[in-house]
C-alpha positions in Angstrom: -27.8 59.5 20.1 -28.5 58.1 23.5 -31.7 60.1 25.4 -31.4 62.4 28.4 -32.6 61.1 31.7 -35.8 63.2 33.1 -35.8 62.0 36.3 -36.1 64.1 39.2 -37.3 62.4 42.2 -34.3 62.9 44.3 -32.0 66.2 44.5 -29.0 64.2 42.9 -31.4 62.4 39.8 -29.5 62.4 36.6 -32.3 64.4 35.4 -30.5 67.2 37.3 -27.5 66.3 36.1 -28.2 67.3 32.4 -30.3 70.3 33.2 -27.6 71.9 35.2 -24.6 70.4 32.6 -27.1 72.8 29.8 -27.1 75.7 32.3 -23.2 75.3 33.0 -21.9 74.9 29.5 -24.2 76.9 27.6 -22.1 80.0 28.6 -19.1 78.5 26.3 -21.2 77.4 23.5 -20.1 79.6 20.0 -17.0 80.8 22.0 -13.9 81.1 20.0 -11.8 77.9 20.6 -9.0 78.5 22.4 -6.1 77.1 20.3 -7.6 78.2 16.5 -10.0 80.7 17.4 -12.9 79.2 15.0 -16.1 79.0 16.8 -18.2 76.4 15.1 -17.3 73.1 12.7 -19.3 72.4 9.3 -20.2 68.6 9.0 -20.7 66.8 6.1 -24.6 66.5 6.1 -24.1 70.4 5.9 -25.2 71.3 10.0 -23.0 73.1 12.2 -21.6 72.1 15.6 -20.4 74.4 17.6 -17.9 74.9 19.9 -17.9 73.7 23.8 -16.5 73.5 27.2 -14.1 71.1 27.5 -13.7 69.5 31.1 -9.5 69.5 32.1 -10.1 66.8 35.1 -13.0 64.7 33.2 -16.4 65.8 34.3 -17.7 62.0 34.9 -14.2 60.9 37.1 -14.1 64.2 39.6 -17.6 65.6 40.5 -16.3 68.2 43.2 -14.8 70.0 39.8 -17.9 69.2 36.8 -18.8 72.8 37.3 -15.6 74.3 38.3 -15.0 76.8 35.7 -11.0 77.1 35.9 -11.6 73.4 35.1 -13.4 74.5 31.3 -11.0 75.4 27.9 -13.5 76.3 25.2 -12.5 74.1 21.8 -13.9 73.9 18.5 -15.1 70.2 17.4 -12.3 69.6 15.8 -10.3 70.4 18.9 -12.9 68.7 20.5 -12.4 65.7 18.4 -11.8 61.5 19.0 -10.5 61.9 15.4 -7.9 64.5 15.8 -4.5 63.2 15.3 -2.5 66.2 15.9 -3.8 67.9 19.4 -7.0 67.0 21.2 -8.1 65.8 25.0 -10.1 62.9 23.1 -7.9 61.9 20.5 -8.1 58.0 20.0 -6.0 57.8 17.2 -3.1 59.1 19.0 -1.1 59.5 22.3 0.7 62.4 21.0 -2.2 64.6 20.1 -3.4 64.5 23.8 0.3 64.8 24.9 -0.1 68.3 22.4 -3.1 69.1 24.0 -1.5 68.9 27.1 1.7 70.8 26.1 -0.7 73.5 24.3 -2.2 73.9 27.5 1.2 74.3 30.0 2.2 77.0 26.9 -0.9 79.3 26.6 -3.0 78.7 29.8 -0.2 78.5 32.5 -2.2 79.0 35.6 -4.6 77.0 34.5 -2.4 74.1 33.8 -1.0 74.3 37.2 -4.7 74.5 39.0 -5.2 71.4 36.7 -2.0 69.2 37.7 -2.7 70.7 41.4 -6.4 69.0 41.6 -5.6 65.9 39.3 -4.7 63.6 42.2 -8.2 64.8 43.3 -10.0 62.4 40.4 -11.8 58.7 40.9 -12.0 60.3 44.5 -14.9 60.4 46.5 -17.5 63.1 46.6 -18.4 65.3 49.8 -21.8 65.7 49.1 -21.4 69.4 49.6 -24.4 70.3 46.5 -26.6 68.4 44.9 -27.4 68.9 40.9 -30.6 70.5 41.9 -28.3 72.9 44.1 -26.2 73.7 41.0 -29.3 73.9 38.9 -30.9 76.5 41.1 -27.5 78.3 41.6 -26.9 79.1 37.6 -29.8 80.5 37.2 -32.5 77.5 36.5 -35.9 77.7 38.2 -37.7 75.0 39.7 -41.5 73.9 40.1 -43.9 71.3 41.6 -47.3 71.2 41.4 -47.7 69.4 45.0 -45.3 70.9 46.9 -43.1 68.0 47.7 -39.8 68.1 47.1 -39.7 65.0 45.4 -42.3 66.4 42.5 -39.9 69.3 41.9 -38.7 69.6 37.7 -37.0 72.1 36.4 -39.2 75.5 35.3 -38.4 77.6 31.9 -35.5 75.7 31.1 -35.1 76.9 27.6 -35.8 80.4 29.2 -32.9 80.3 31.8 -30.8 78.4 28.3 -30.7 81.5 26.4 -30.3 83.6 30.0 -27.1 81.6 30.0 -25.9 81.9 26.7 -26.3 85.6 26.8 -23.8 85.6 29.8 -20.1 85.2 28.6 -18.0 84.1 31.2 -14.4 84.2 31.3 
């Protein structure tokens, strides 16, 4: 498993990035998935994964909608899955199953397939620059030190604090 960046010397440092990616998503972590309703996958060394936000318009090819949350459909891992065959957003074995995923969503989430074929164009475009990670950070809740003063020395405070904070709130 590749390691987390923990930089923090500029507003938009990846470091940022993956506090505020914790903050956002940890409010759909355990949810129910939204096509089989299970909440958490048992893998074969005998841990458990649970379920997550999935991004509709990729989270790494449309910044303007990473933290969007019309943009989020909770799924299972199997739902989840690069191995799924039968209906999944990341399936590499087949077409179809993201064409299912696709259909699944257009049948059961309406609205939110239309906001996500209205804002599709909208990806590989370039970002405004209207936040900044440390923006976001701040905004869901995360709490932020530095033990000069200077912007530039700020990290994130209490993170696992503000974690559970999140968790606790369901959003829907």
């Amino acid at each position: 498993m590749r390691r987390k960046s923990i930089k923090y010397n500029s507003p938009d440092a990846s470091g940022w990035m993956h506090k505020a990616d914790d903050l956002f998503l940890a409010s759909y972590r355990g949810e129910p998935c939204a096509i089989c309703g299970r909440t958490y996958a048992q893998n074969d060394d005998g841990s458990q994964t649970s379920s997550c936000g999935h991004h509709l318009i990729f989270k790494g090819s449309c910044r303007a909608f990473r933290y969007e949350r019309k943009n989020i459909i909770v799924l299972c891992p199997y739902h989840h899955s690069h191995y799924n065959p039968i209906c999944s957003p990341h399936s590499v074995t087949s077409n179809l199953a993201q064409t299912n995923f696709a259909l699944w969503v257009a049948k059961h989430r309406p609205e939110q397939f239309k906001w996500w074929q209205e804002h599709q164009k909208l990806q590989n475009k370039p970002f405004k620059g209207d936040w900044t990670y440390r923006d976001i950070y701040v905004r869901l809740g995360g709490e932020i030190a530095s033990k000069t003063g200077l912007l530039k020395d700020m990290k994130p405070k209490n993170h696992a604090k503000a974690l559970k904070i999140a968790t606790a709130k369901k959003f829907n």
